[in-house]
C-alpha positions, 0 to 999 in steps of 0.5 A: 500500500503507498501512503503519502504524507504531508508535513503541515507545520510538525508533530505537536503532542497535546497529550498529557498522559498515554492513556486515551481514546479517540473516535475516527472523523473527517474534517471537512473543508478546505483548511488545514485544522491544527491538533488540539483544536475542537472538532464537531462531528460533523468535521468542522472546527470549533475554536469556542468549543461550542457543538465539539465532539472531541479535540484534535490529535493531530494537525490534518490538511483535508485536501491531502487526507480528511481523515483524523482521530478525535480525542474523547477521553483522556489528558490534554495540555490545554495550554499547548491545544490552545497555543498550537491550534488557535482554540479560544475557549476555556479549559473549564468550558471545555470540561462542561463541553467535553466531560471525559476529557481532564484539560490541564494548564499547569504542566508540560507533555511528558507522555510517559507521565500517567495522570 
């Protein structure tokens, strides 16, 4: 099977521990959608966190390939979701929005961390 990858600016790890499960989606549109950004599940980016199903693992250029994993449960380093992907909403509204998920502020990404 050939695979093709495209580089949109890096890998960014938003997880702040290993355990975690995420559901496969498509992001819809033409833009590139940066990890750690809430997603509907209608693909579409929600930078308030309002209607979002889950954040995003990984940076995703839909022209080269939709498809993506949506984070919704586990640790995220909110501060690095919302630096990298331009997310606006607050990490407590994002708990109201996305119960399962713990969002953290305060730390680094270790992923050998458990939390």
């Amino acid at each position: 099977m050939k695979m093709k990858t495209t580089s949109v600016g890096g890998t960014v790890e938003i997880l702040a521990s290993k355990d975690f499960q995420a559901i496969p989606a498509k992001i819809t549109g033409a833009e590139v959608v940066k990890a750690g950004m809430p997603v509907t599940l209608a693909g579409a980016a929600a930078a308030a966190g309002t209607g979002a199903a889950g954040i995003l693992l990984y940076d995703v250029d839909p022209t080269a390939n939709p498809n993506c994993a949506l984070v919704v449960e586990g640790v995220v380093d909110w501060a690095k979701c919302k630096e990298h992907s331009g997310a606006t909403a607050t990490a407590a509204a994002m708990k109201e929005i996305l119960p399962a998920i713990t969002f953290r502020e305060n730390i680094g990404v270790n992923a050998d961390d458990t939390v």
